[in-house]
C-alpha distance (Angstrom), angle and dihedral (degrees) to the residues before:
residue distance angle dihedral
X1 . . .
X2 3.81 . .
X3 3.93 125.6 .
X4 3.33 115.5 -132.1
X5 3.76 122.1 -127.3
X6 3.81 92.2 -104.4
X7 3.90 91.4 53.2
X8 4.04 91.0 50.4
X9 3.59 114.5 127.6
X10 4.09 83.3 -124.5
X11 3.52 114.6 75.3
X12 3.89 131.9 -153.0
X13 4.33 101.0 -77.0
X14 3.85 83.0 46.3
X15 3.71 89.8 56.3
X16 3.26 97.9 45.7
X17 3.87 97.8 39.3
X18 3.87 83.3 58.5
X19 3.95 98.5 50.5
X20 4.15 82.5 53.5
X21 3.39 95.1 52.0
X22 3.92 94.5 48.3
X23 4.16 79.0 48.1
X24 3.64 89.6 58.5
X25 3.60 95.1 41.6
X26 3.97 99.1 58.1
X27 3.67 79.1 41.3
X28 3.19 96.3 64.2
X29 4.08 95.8 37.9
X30 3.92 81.4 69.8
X31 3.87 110.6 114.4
X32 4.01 112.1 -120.4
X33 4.05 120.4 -92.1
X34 3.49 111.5 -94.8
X35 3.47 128.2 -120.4
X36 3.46 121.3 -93.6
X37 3.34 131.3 -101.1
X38 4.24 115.3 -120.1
X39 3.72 141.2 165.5
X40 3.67 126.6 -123.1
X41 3.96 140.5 175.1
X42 4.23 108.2 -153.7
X43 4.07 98.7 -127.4
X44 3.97 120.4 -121.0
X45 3.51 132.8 -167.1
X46 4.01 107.7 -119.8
X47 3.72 138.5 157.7
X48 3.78 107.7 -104.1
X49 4.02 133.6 -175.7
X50 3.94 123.4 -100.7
X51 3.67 123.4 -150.6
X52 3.71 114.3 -155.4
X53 3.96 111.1 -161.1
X54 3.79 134.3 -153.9
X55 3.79 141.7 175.5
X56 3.87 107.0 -115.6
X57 3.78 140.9 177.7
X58 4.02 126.3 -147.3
X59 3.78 131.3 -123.2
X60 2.76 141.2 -173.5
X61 4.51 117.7 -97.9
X62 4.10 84.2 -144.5
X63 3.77 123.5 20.6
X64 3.79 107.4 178.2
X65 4.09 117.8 -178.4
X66 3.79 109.1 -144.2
X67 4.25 106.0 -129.2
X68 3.61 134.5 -177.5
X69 3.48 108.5 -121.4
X70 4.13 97.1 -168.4
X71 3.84 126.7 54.0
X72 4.08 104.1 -109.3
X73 3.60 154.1 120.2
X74 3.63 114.8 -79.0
X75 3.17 109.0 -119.7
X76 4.48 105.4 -163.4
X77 3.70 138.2 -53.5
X78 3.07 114.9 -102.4
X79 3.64 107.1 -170.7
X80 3.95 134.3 70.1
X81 3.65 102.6 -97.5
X82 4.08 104.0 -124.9
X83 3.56 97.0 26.6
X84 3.24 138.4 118.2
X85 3.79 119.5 -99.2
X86 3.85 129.4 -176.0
X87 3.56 123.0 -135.2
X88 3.51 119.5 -79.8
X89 3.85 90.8 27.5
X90 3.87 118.1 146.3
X91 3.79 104.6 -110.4
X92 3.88 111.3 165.7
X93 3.99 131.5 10.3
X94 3.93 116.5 -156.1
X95 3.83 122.2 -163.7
X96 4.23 101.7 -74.5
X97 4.06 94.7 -174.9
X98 3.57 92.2 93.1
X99 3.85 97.1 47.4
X100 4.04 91.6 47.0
X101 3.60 82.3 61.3
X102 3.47 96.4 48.6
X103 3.73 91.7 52.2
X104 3.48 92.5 45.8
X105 3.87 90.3 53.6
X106 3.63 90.8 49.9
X107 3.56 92.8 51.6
X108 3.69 101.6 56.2
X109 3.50 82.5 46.2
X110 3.73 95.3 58.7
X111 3.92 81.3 47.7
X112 3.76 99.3 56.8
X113 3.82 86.2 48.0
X114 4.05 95.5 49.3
X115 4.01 82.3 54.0
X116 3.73 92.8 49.9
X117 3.49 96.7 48.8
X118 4.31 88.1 48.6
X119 3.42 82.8 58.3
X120 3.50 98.8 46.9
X121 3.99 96.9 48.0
X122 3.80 84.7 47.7
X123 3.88 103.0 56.9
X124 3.80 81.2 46.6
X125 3.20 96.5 57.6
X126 3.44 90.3 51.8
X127 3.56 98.8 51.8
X128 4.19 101.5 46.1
X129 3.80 84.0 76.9
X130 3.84 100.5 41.0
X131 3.90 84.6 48.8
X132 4.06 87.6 45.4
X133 3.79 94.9 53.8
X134 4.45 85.0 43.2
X135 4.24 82.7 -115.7
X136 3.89 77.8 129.3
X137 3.66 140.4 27.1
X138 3.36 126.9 -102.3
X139 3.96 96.5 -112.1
X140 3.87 83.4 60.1
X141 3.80 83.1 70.7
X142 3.59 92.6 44.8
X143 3.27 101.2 58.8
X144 4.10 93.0 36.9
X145 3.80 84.7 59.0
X146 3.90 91.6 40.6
X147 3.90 92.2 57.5
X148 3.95 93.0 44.3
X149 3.48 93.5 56.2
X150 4.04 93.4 48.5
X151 3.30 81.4 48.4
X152 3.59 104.5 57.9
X153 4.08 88.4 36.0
X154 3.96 90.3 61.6
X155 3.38 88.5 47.9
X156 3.37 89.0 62.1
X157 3.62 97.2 43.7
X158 3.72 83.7 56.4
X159 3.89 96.8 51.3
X160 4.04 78.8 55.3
X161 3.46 88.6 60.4
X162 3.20 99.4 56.2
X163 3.85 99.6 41.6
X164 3.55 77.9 58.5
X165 3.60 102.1 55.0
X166 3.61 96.6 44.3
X167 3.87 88.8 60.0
X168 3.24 97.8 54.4
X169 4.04 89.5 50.8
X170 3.31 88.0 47.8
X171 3.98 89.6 48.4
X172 4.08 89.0 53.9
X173 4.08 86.6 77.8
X174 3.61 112.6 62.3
X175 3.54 128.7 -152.2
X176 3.97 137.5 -179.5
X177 3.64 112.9 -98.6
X178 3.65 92.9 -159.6
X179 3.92 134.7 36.2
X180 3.59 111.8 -115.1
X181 3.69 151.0 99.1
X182 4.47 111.2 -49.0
X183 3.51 126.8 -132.6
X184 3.63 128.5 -131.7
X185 4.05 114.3 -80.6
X186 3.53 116.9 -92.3
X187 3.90 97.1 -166.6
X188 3.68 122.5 47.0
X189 3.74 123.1 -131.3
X190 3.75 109.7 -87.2
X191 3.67 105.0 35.7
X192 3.46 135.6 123.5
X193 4.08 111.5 -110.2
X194 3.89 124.3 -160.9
X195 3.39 136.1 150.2
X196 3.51 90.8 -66.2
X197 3.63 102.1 65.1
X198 3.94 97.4 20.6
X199 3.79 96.7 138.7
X200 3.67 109.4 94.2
X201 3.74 103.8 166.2
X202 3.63 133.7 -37.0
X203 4.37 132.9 -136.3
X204 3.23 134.3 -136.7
X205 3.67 125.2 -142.8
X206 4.18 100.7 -142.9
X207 3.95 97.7 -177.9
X208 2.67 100.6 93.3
X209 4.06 122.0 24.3
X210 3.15 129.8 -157.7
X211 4.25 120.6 -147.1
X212 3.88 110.5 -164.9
X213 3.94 115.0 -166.0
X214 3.82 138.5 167.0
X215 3.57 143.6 -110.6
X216 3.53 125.2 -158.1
X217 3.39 127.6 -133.8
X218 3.55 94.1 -120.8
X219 3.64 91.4 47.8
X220 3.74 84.5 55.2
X221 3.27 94.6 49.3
X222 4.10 94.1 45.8
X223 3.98 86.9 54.1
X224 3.30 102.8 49.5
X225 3.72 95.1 46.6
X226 3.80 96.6 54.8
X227 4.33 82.3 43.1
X228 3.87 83.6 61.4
X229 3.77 94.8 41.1
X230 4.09 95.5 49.2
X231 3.67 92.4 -121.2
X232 4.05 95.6 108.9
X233 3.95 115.8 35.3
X234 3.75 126.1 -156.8
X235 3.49 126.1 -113.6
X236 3.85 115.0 -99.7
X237 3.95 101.5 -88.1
X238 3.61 99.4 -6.6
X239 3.68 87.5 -77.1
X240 3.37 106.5 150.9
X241 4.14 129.2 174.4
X242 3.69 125.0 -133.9
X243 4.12 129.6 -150.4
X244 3.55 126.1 179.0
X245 3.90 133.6 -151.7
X246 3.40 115.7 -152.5
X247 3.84 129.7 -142.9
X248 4.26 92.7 -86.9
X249 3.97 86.0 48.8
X250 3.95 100.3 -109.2
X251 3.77 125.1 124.0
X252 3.28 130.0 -98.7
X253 4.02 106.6 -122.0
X254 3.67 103.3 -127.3
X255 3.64 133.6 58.4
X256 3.70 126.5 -136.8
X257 3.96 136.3 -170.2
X258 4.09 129.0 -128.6
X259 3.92 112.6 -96.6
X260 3.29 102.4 177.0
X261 3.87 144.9 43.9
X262 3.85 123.2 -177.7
X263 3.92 118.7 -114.0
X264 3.78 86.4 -126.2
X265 3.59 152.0 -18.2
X266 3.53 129.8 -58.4
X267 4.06 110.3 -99.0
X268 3.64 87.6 -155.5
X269 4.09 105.0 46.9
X270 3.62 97.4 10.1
X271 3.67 92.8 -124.6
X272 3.56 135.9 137.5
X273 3.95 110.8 -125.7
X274 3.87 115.9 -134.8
X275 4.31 127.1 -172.1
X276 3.72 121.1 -158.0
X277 3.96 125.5 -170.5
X278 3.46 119.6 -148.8
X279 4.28 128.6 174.0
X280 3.75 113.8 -99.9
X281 3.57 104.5 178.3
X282 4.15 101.2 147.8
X283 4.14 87.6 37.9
X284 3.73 95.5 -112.3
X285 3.62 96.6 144.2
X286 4.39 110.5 63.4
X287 3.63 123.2 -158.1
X288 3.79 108.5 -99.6
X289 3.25 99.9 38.9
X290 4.22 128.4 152.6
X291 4.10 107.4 -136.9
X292 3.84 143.3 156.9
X293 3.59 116.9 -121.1
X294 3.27 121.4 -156.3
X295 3.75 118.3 -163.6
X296 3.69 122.7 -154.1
X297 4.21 137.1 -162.6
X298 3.65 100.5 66.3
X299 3.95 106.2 116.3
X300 4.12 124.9 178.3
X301 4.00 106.0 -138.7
X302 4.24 113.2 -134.4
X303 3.82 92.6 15.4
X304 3.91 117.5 162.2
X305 3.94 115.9 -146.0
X306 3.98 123.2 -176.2
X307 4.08 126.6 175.8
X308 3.75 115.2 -74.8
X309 3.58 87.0 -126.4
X310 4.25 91.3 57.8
X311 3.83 90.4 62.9
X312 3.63 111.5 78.2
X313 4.34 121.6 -174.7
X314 4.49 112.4 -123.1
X315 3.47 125.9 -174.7
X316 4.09 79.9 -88.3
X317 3.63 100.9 53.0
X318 3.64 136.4 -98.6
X319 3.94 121.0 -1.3
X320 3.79 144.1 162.2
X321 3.50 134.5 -155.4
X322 3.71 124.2 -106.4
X323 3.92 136.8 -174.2
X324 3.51 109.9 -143.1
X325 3.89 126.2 -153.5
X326 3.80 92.7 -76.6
X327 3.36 97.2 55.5
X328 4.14 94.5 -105.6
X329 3.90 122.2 134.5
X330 3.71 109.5 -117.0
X331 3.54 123.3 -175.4
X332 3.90 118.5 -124.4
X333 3.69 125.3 -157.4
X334 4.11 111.0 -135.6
X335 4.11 140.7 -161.8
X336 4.13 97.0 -146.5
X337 3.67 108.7 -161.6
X338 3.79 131.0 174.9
X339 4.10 118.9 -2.3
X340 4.20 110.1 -126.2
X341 3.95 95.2 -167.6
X342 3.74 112.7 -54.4
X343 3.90 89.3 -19.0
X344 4.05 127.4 98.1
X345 3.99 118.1 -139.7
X346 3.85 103.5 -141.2
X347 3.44 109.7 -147.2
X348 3.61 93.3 -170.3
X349 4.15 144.4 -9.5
X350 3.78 93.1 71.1
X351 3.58 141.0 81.8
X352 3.79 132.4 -161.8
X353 3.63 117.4 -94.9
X354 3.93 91.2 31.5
X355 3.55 121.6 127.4
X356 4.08 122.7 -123.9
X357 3.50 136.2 -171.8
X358 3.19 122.7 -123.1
X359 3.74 107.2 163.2
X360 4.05 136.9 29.7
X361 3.77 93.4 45.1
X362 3.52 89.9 154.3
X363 3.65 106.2 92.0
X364 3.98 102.0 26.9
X365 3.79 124.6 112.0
X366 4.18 126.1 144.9
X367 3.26 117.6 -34.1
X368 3.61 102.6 -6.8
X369 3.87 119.2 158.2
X370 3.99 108.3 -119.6
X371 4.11 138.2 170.9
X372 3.61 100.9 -116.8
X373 4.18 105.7 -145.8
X374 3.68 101.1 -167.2
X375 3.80 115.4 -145.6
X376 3.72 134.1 -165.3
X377 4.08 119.0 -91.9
X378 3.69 114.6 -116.9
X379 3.57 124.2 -108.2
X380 3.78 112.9 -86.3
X381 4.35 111.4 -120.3
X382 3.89 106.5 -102.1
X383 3.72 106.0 -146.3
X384 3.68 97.4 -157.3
X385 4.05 105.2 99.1
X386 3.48 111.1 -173.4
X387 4.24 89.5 167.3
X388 3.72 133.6 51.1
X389 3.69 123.9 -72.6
X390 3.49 122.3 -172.4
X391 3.65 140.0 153.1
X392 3.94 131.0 73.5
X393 3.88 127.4 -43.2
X394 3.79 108.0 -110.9
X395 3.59 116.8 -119.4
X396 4.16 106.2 -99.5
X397 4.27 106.8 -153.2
X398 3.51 121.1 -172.7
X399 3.94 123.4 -99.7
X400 3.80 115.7 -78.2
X401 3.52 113.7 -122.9
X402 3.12 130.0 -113.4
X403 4.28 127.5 -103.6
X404 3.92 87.0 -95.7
X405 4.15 92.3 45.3
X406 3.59 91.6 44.8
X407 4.04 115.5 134.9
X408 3.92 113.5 -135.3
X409 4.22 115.2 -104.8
X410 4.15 81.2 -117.1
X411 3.41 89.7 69.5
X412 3.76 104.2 53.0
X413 3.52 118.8 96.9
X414 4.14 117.4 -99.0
X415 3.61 87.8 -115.7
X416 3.82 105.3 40.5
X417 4.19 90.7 46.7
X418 3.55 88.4 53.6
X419 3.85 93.0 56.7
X420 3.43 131.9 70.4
X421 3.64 124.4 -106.1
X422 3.60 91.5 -111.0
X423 3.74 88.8 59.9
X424 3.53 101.7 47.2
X425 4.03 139.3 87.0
X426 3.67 153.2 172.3
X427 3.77 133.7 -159.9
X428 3.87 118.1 -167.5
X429 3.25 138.2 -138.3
X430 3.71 133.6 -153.1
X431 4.04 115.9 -111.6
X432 3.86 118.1 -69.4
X433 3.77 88.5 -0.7
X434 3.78 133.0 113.8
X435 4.12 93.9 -176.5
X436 3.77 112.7 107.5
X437 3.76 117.8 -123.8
X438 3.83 130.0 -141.7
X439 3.72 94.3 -83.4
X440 3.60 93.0 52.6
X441 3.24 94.2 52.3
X442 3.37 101.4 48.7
X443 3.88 86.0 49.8
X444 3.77 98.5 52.9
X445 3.85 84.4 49.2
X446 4.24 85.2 64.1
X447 3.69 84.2 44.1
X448 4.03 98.8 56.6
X449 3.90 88.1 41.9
X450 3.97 88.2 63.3
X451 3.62 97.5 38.0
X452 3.96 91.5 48.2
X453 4.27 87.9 46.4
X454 3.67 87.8 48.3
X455 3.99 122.2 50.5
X456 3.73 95.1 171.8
X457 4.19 82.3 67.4
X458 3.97 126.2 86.3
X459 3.66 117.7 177.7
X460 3.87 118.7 -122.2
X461 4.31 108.1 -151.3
X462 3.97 111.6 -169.3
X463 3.99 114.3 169.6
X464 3.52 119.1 -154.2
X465 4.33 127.1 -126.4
X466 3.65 120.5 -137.5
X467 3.69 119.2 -131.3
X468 3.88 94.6 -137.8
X469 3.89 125.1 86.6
X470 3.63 126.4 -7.4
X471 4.07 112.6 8.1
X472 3.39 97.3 -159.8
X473 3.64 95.2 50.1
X474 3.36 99.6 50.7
X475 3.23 95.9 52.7
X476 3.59 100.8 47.4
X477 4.17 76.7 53.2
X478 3.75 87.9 50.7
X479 4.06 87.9 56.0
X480 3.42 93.5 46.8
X481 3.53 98.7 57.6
X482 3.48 100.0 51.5
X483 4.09 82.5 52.1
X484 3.81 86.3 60.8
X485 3.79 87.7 50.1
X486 3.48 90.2 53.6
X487 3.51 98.4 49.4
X488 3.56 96.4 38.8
X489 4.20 77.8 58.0
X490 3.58 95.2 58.6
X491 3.39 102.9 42.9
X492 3.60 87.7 62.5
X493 3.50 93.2 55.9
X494 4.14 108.4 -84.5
X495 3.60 105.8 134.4
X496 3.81 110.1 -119.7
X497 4.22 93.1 -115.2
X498 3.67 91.6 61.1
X499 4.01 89.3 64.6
X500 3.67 128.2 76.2
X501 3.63 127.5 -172.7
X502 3.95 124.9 -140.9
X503 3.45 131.3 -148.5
X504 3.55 106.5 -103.2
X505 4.56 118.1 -97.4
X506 3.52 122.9 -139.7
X507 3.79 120.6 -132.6
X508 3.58 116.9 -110.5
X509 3.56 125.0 -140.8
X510 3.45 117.0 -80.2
X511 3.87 86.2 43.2
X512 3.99 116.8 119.3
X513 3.99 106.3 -111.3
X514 3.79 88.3 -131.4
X515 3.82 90.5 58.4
X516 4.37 79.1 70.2
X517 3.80 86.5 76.0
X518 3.71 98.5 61.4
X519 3.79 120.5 92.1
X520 3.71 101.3 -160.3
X521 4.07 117.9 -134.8
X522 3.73 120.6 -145.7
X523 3.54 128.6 -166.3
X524 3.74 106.5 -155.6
X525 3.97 140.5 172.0
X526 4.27 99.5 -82.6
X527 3.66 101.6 -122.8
């Protein structure tokens, strides 16, 4: 006879006690998780170039103003305004009638001279003898000889005059001293020139160009100090090579070198002027012109670099992931310094030989067993061009962070979280400063490119407050540096109605204090 299940000497908690523990069991049968899988580049201390960057202007290596140098009528221009003329070119004509005449009055005056002083040399030839044989006296001689040499000294006064006057013909047809590109006219055909409106036009000599920049004196200061401490070296001779971005972020195709250092600073910016030459054969570069210079040969000795995208921001600031000899993720704090490329120098936090992630960041946290997949470093940027370059600067970002770095959605600005990645930016800034660095530049430059390639764009700039110290100054700090965004924007071309300016948005708290000294840059449809 069968029992049924309710007559079973196990009652309901037994049942379901059992059923757990066979749970449990199979549970337990499962094989452990294997590690995951991640890529990582073993550090090593190298020597690796610095770029130092500036804001510069052009000028011109020989500006020559075009002058009248005679009182006249001006006659016509003959040259195109604005275009290029080579030396020696015919540039203006002024009236020449007048000066013809004046030569040929100064001729006929040198003629009426020549025939006095044939006279005079004739009656003294006819008196040395008279005087010889005592048929005259001797103050006959004297004043024979006297008139001869008047004479001959008005003839030369004569010749003068006509030197003179066929200079100032000669001046009545202008030409360019220089070859280079013209300037508009600045006296119309027709009118009367004197010394007080002289200037008719001036040239500029385009081959080759001149780039002056600044240095400030804490710049100076910074350099020389990590000269002294080994940190930065010197380039071999002081030879150091110049690039320039232009306005629309692209390169300008030849290189130059610095020729010239100021004696001393500036008493009224308290800079430290700088000149750079640079080949301009097909006139590219125009005097006047707003540029970045970057200036190459510096190197730091022992430097570490690692992929931007392998340093990841905390709630403590900057760290990496490392695998340590076990094979367990540990989580180094960092000091990131200067950006070469898409690569980070470390300045400290790493040693060489260690091992740092640089991919599969997904999955890591403390301690965590992983498969480390090592993968070869990229190529360090060699800032020696010796061919052309052209086309624009590619936007640099900053690294993502990682899942355990990762800001909260509350504390992204209404306008950046309602862009796409794609669309959105941030520039920097060191702490307590509102001046924008090198990289910022150079990222702003890959900003203006875009906006000027695409007119349905505006850019959106929102700075950010930091909760520490004074609120009120950090936000008026906050404002400012999305000002110096915005101006940085328009001097490279972005006209000023394609830029709005957001009220500055406070961090909340689970925000990384450094993420205060970002203005963020978002490229939005232009309403």
């Amino acid at each position: 006879m069968h029992r049924t299940l309710a007559g079973s000497r196990f009652g309901p908690a037994a049942l379901l006690a059992i059923a757990l523990l066979g749970c449990s069991s199979k549970e337990a049968e499962k094989p452990p998780a294997q590690p995951g899988e991640v890529d990582v580049q073993v550090v090593k201390t190298q020597t690796v170039p610095v770029t130092f960057e500036f804001v510069g202007q052009t000028e011109s290596s020989q500006q020559v103003e075009i002058r009248a140098r005679v009182d006249g009528f001006l006659e016509r221009r003959v040259y195109t305004e604005g275009a290029f003329v080579k030396a020696g070119e015919v540039m203006f004509l002024m009236e020449a009638k007048p000066f013809e005449a004046r030569l040929k009055a100064a001729r006929a005056e040198l003629a009426q001279q020549q025939a006095r002083l044939s006279t005079a040399r004739a009656n003294l030839a006819r008196v040395k003898p008279l005087v010889a044989d005592d048929a005259l006296a001797a103050k006959d001689l004297d004043d024979a000889t006297g008139q001869e040499q008047a004479a001959a000294a008005a003839v030369e006064a004569a010749m003068a005059k006509v030197t003179d006057a066929q200079l100032n013909l000669g001046y009545v047809t202008i030409t360019a001293p220089v070859a280079g590109i013209s300037s508009f006219a600045k006296v119309q055909d027709g009118a009367y020139v004197n010394s007080q409106n002289s200037l008719l036009t001036y040239v500029a000599k385009l081959d080759p160009m001149r780039v002056n920049f600044s240095l400030s004196e804490n710049e100076s200061l910074r350099v020389q100090e990590e000269i002294a401490q080994g940190k930065l070296l010197r380039a071999p001779g002081d030879d150091y090579a110049v690039e320039l971005l232009l306005a629309d972020g692209s390169t300008f195709p030849a290189p130059g070198r610095i020729t010239f250092a100021d004696a001393a600073f500036s008493q009224e910016t308290g800079t430290f002027l700088l000149r750079a030459e640079l080949p301009n054969p097909k006139g590219q570069l125009r005097p006047g012109q707003f540029v970045r210079v970057k200036v190459e040969g510096f190197t730091r000795p022992n430097s570490i670099v690692v992929p931007q995208r392998a340093v990841q921001q905390g709630p403590r600031g900057a760290f990496v992931w490392a695998v340590d000899g076990e094979g367990k993720a540990v989580p180094r704090p960092v000091q990131a310094g200067d950006w070469l490329g898409d690569q980070w120098l470390v300045t400290s936090g790493l040693k060489d030989g260690e091992r740092v992630v640089v991919d599969g960041f997904i999955r890591l946290a403390p301690g965590v067993m992983v498969r480390a997949k090592e993968v070869p470093a990229a190529p360090l940027p060699q800032y020696k061009p010796q061919v052309a370059v052209s086309g624009p600067l590619p936007s640099v970002r900053p690294p993502s962070a990682g899942a355990a770095s990762q800001p909260a959605a509350a504390s992204q600005p209404a306008a950046a979280a309602a862009s796409s990645d794609k669309d959105r930016d941030a520039v920097y800034f060191e702490r307590g400063r509102s001046v924008l660095d090198a990289t910022g530049r150079a990222r702003l430059i890959g900003v203006a490119a875009t906006l000027k390639s695409r007119p349905d764009l505006r850019a959106v700039l929102q700075g950010h407050v930091d909760a520490s110290g004074d609120a009120a100054l950090n936000k008026a700090l906050a404002r400012d540096r999305a000002q110096t965004v915005r101006d940085a924007l328009i001097a490279a071309g972005v006209p000023p109605e394609r830029i709005a300016l957001h009220a500055p948005a406070d961090l909340v708290g689970s925000d990384s204090p450094a993420l205060a000294r970002r203005v963020d840059v978002v490229l939005a449809e232009a309403r």
